[in-house]
mmJSON file of the N, C-alpha and C atoms, coordinates in Angstrom:
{"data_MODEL":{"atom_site":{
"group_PDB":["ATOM","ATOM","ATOM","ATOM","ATOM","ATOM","ATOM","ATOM","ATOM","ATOM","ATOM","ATOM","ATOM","ATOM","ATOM","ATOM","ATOM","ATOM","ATOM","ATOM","ATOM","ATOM","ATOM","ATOM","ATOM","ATOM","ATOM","ATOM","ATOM","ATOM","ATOM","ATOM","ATOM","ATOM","ATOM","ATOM","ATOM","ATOM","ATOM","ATOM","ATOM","ATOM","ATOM","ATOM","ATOM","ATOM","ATOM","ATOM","ATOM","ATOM","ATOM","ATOM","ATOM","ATOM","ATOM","ATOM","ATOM","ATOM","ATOM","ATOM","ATOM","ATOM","ATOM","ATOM","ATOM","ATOM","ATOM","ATOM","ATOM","ATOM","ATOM","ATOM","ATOM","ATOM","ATOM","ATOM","ATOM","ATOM","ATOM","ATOM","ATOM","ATOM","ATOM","ATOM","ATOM","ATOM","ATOM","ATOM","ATOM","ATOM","ATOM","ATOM","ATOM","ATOM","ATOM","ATOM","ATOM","ATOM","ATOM","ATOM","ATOM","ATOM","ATOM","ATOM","ATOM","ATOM","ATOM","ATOM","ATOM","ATOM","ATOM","ATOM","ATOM","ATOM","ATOM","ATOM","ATOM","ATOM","ATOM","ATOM","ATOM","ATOM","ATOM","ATOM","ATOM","ATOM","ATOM","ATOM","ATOM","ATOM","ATOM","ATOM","ATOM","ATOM","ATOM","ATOM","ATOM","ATOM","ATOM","ATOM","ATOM","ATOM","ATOM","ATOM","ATOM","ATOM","ATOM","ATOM","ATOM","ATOM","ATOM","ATOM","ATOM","ATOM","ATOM","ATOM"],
"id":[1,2,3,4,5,6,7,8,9,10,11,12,13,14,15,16,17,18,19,20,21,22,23,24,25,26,27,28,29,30,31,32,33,34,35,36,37,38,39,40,41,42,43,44,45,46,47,48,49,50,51,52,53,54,55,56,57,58,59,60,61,62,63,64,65,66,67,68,69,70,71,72,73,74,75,76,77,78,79,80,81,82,83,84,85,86,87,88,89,90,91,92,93,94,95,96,97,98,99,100,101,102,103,104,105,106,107,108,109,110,111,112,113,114,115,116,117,118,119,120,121,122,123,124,125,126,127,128,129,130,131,132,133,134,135,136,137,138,139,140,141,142,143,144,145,146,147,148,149,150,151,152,153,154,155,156],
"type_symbol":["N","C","C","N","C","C","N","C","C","N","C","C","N","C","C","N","C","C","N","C","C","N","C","C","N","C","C","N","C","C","N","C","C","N","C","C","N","C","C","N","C","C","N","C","C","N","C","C","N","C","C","N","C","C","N","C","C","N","C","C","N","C","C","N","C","C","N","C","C","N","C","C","N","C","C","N","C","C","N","C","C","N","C","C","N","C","C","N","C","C","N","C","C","N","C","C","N","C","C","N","C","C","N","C","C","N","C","C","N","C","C","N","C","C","N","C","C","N","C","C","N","C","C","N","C","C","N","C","C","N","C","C","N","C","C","N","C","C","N","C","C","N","C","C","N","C","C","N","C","C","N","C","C","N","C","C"],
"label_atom_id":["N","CA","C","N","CA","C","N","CA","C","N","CA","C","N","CA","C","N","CA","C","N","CA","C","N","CA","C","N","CA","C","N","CA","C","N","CA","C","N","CA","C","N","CA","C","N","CA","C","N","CA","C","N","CA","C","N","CA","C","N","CA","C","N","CA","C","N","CA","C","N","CA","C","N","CA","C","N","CA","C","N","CA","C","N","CA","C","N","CA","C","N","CA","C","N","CA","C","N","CA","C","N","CA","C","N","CA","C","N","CA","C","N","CA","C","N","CA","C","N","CA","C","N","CA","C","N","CA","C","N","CA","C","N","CA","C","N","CA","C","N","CA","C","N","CA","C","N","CA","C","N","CA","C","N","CA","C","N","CA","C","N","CA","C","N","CA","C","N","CA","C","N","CA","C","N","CA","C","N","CA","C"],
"label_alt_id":[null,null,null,null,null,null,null,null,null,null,null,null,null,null,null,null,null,null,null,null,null,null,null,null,null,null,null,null,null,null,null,null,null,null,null,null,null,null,null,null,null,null,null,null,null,null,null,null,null,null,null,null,null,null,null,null,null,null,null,null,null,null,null,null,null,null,null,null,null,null,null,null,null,null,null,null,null,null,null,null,null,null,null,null,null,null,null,null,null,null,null,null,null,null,null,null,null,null,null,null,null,null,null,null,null,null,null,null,null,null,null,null,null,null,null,null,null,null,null,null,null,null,null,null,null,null,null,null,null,null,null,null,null,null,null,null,null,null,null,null,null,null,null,null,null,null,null,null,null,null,null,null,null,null,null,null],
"label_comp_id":["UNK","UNK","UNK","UNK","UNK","UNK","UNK","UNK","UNK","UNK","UNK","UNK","UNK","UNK","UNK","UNK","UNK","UNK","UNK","UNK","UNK","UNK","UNK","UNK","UNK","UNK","UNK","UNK","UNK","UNK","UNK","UNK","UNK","UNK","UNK","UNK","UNK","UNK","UNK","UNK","UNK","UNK","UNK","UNK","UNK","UNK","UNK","UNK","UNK","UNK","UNK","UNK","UNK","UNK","UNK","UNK","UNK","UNK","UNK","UNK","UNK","UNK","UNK","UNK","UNK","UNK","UNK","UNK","UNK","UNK","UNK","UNK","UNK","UNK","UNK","UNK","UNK","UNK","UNK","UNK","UNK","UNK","UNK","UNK","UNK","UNK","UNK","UNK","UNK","UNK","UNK","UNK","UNK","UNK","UNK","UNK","UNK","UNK","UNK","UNK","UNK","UNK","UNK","UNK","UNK","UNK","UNK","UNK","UNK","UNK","UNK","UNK","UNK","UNK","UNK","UNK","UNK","UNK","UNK","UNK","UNK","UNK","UNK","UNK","UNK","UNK","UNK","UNK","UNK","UNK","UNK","UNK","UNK","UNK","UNK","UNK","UNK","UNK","UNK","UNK","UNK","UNK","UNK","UNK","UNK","UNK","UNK","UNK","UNK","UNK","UNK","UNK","UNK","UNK","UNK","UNK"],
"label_asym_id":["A","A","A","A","A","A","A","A","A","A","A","A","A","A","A","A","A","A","A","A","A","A","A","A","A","A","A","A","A","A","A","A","A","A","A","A","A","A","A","A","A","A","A","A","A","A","A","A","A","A","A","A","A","A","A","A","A","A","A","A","A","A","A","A","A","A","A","A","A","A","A","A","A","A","A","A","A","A","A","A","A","A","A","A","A","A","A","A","A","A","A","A","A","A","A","A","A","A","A","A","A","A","A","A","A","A","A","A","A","A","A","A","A","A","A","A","A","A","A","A","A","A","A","A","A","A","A","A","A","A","A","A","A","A","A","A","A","A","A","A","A","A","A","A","A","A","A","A","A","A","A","A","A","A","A","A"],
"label_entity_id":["1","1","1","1","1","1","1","1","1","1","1","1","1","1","1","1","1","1","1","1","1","1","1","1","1","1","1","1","1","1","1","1","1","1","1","1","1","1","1","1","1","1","1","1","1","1","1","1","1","1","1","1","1","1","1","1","1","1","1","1","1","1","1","1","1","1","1","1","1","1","1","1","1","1","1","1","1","1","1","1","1","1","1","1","1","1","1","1","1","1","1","1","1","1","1","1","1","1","1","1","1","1","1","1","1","1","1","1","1","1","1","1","1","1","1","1","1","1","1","1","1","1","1","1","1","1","1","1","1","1","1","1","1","1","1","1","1","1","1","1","1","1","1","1","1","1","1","1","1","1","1","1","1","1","1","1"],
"label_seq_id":[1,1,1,2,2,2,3,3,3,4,4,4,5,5,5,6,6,6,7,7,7,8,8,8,9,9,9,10,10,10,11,11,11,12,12,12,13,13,13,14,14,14,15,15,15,16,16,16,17,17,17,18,18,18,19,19,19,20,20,20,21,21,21,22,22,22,23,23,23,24,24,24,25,25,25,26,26,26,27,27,27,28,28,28,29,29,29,30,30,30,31,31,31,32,32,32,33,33,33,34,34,34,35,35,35,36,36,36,37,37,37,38,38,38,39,39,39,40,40,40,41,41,41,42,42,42,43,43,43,44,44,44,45,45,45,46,46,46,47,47,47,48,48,48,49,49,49,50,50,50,51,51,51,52,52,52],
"pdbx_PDB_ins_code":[null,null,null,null,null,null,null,null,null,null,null,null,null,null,null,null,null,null,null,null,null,null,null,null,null,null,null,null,null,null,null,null,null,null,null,null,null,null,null,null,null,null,null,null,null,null,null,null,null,null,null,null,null,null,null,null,null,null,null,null,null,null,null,null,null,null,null,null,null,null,null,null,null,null,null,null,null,null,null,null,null,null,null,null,null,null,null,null,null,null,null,null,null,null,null,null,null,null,null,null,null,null,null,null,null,null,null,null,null,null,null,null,null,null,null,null,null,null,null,null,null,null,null,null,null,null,null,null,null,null,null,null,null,null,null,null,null,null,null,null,null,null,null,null,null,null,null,null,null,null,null,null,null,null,null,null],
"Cartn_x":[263.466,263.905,262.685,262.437,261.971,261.983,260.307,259.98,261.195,261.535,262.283,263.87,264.217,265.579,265.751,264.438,264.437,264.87,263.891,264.081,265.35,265.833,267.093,268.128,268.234,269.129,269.063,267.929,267.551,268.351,268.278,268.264,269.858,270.563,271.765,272.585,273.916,274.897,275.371,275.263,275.837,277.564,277.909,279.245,279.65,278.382,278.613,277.277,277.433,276.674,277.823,278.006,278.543,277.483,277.658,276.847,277.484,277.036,277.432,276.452,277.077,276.164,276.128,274.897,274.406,274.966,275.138,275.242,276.972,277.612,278.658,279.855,279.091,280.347,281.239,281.018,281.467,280.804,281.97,281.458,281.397,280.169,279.792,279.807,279.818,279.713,277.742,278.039,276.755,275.267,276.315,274.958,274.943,275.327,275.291,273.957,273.359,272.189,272.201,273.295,273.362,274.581,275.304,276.547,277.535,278.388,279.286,280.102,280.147,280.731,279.862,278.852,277.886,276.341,276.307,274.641,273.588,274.093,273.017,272.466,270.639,270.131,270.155,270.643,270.456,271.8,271.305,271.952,272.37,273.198,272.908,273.772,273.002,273.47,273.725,274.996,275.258,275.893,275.269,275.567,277.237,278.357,279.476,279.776,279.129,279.449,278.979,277.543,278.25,279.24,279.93,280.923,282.176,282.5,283.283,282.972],
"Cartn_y":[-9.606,-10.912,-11.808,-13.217,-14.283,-14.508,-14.823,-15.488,-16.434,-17.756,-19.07,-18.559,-17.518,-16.71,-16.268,-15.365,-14.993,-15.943,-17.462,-18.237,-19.341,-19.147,-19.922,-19.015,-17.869,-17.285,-16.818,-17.04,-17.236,-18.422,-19.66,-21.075,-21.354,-20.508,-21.129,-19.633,-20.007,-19.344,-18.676,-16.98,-16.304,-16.092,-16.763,-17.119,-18.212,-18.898,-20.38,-20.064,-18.62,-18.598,-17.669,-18.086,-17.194,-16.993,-15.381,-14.696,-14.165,-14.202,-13.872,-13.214,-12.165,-11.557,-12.48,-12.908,-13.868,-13.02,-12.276,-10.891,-10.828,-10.624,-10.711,-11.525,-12.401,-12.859,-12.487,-11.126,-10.98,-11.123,-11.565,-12.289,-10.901,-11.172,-9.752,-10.444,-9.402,-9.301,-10.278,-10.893,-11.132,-9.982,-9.0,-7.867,-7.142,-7.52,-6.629,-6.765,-6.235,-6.448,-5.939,-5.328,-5.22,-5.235,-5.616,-5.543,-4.696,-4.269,-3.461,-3.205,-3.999,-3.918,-3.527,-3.937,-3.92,-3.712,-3.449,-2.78,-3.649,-4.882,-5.712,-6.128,-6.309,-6.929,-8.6,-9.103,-10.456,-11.191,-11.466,-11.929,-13.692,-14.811,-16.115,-15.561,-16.805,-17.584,-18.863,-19.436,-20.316,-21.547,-21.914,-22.618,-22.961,-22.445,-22.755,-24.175,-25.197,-26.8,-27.494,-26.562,-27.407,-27.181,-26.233,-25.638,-26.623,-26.976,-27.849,-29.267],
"Cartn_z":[135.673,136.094,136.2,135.64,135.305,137.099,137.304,138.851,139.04,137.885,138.288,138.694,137.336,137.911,139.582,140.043,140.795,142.512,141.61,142.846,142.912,141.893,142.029,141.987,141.952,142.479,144.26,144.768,146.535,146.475,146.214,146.197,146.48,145.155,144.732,144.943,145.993,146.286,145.371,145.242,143.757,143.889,144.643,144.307,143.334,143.173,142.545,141.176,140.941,139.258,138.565,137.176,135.88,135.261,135.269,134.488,133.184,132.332,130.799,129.744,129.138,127.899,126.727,126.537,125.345,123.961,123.737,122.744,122.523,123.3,122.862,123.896,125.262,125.543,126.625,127.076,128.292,129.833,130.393,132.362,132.666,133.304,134.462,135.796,136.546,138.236,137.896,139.352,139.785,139.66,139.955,140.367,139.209,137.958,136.705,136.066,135.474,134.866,133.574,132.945,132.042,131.304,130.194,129.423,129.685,130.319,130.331,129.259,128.311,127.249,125.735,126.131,124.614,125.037,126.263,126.813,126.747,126.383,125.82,127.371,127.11,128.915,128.688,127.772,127.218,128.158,129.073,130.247,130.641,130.336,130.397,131.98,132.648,134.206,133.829,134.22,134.416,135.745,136.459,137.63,137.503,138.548,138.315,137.824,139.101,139.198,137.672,136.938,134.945,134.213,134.696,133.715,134.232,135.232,135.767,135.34],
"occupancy":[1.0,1.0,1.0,1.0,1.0,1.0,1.0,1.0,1.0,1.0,1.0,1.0,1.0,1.0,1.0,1.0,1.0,1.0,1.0,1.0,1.0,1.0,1.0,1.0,1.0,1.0,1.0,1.0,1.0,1.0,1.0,1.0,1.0,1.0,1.0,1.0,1.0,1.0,1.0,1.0,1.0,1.0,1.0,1.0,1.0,1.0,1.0,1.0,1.0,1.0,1.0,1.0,1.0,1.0,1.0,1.0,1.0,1.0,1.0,1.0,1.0,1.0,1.0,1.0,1.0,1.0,1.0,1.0,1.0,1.0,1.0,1.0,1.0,1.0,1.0,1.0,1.0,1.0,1.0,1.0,1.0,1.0,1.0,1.0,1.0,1.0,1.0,1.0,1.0,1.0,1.0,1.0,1.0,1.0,1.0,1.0,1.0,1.0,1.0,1.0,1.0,1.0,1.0,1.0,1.0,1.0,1.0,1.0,1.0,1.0,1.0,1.0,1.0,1.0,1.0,1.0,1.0,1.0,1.0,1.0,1.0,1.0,1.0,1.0,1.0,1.0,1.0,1.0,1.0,1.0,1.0,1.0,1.0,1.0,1.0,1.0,1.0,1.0,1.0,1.0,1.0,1.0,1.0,1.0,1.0,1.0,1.0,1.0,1.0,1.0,1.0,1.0,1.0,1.0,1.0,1.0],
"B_iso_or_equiv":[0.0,0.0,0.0,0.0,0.0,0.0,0.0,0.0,0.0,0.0,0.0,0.0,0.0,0.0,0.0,0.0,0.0,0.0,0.0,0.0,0.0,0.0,0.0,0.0,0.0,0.0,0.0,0.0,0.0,0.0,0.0,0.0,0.0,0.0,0.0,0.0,0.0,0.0,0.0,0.0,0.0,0.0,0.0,0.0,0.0,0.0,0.0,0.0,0.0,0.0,0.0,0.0,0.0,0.0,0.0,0.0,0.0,0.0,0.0,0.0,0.0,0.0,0.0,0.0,0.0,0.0,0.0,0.0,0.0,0.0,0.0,0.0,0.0,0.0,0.0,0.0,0.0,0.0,0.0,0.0,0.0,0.0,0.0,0.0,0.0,0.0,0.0,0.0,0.0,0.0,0.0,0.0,0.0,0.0,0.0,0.0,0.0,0.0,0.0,0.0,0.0,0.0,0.0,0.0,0.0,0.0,0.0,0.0,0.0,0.0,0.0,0.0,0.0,0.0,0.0,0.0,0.0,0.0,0.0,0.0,0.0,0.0,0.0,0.0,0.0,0.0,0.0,0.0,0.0,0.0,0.0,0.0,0.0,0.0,0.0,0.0,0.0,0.0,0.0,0.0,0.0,0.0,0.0,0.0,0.0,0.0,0.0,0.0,0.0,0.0,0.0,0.0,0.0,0.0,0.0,0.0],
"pdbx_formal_charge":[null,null,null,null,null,null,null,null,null,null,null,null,null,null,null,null,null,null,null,null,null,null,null,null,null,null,null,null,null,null,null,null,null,null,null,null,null,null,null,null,null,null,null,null,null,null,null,null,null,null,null,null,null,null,null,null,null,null,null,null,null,null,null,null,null,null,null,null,null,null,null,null,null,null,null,null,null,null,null,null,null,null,null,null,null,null,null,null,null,null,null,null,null,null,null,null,null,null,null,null,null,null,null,null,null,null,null,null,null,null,null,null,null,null,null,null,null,null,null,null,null,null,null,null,null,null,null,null,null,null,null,null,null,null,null,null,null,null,null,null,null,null,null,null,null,null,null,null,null,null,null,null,null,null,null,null],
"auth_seq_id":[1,1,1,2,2,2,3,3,3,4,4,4,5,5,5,6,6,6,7,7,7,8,8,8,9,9,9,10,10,10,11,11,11,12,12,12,13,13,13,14,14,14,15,15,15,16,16,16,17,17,17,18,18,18,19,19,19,20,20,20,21,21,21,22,22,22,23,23,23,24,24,24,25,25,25,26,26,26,27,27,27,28,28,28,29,29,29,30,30,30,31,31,31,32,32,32,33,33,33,34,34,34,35,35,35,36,36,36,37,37,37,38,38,38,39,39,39,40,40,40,41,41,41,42,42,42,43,43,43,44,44,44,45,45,45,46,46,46,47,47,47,48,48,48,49,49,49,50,50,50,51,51,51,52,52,52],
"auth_comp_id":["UNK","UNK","UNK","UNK","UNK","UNK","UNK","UNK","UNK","UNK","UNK","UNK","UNK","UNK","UNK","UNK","UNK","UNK","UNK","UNK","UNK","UNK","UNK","UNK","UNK","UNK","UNK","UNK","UNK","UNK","UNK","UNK","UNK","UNK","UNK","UNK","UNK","UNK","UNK","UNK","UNK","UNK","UNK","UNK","UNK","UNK","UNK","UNK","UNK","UNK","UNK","UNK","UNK","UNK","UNK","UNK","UNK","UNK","UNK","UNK","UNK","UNK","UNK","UNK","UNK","UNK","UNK","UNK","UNK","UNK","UNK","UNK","UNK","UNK","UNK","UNK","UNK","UNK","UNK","UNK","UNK","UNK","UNK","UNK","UNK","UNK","UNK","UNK","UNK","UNK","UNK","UNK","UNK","UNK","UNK","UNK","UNK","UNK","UNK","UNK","UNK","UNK","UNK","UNK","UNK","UNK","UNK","UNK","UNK","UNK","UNK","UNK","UNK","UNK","UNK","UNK","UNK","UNK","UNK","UNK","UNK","UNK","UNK","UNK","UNK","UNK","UNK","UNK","UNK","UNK","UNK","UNK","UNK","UNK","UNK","UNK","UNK","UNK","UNK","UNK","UNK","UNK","UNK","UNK","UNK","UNK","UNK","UNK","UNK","UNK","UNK","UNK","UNK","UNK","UNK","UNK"],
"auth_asym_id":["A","A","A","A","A","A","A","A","A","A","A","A","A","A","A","A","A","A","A","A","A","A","A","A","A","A","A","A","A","A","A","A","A","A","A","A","A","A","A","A","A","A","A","A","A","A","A","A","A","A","A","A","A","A","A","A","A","A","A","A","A","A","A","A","A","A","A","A","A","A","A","A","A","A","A","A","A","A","A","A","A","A","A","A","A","A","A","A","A","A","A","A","A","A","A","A","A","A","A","A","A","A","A","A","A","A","A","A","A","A","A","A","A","A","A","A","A","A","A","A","A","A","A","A","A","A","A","A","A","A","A","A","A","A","A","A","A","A","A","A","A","A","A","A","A","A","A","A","A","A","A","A","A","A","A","A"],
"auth_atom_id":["N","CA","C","N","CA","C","N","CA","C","N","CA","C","N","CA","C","N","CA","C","N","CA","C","N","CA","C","N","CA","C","N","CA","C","N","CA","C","N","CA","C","N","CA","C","N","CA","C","N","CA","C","N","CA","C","N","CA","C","N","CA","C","N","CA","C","N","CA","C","N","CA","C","N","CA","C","N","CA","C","N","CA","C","N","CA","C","N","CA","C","N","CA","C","N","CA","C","N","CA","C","N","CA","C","N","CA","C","N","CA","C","N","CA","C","N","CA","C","N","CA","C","N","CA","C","N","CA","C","N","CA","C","N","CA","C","N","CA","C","N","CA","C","N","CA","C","N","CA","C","N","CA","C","N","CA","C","N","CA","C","N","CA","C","N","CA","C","N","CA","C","N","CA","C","N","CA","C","N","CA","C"],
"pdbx_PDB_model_num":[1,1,1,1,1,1,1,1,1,1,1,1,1,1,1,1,1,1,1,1,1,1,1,1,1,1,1,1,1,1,1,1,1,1,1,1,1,1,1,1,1,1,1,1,1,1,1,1,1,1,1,1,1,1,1,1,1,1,1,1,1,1,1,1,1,1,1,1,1,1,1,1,1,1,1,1,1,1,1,1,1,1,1,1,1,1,1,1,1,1,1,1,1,1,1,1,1,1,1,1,1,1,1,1,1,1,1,1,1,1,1,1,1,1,1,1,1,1,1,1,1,1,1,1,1,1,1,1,1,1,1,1,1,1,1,1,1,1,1,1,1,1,1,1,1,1,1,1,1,1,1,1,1,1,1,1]
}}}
């Protein structure tokens, strides 16, 4: 995990991040760190309130 990841996930309520595999697309749990579907560690966060 990237220091800035690290500090905006302190920062910002992980009820209010989507996490997603860049690779193929599936939402993981907050606390996933890796693909459940395709193993991939290629991980996007996305702040709920842009997706809205």
């Amino acid at each position: 995990m990237s220091y800035t990841t690290a500090v905006r996930r302190w920062l910002v309520n992980d009820d209010e991040v989507v996490r997603e595999c860049r690779d193929c697309g599936t939402m993981l749990e907050p606390t996933d760190w890796k693909c459940l579907s395709c193993g991939s560690v290629e991980i996007a966060e996305y702040e709920r309130s842009v997706l809205q």
